[in-house]
N, C-alpha and C positions, 0 to 999 in steps of 0.2 A: 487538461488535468495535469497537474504537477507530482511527483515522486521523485523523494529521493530512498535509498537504500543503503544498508547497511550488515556487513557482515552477520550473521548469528550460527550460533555453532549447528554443527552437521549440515546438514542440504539444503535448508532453509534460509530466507534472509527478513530482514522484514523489510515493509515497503511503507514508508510515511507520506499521508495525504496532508496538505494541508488547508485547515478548515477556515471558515470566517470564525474567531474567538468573540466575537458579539454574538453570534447564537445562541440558541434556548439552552446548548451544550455546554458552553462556555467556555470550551477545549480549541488548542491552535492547530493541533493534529489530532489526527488518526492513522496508526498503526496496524497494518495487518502481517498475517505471515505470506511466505512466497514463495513459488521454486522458483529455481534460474532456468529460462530455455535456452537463451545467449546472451550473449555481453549485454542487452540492455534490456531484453524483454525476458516478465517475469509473468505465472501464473497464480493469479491468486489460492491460498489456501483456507480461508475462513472468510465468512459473512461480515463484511460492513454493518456497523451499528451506524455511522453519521454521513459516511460516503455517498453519496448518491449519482448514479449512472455507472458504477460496476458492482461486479458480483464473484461470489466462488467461481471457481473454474476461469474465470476471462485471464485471458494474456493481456499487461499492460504495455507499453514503455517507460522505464524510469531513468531520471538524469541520474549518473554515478558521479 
């Protein structure tokens, strides 16, 4: 699974998945929000709509 991440203001960041854009969705990403645990590893804060194989609460890794 790919992530990349970007600032968002206060404690949060968001985390960008990137999708197949030929899906039923027709989106290249999905966005969710994140906390930071450390420099690369983040925990999700809201339910994936297109994501599939993580959830609220999981700690990812994302490229910075």
């Amino acid at each position: 699974m790919r992530a990349e991440h970007r600032a968002a203001e206060g404690e949060l960041v968001k985390v960008a998945f990137q999708l197949e854009p030929e899906a039923c969705h027709g989106s290249g990403t999905e966005t969710l929000w994140a906390e930071r645990v450390d420099e690369r590893r983040f925990r999700l804060r809201n339910v994936p709509f297109f994501v599939f194989g993580v959830a609220a609460g999981d700690v990812i890794f994302a490229l910075t």
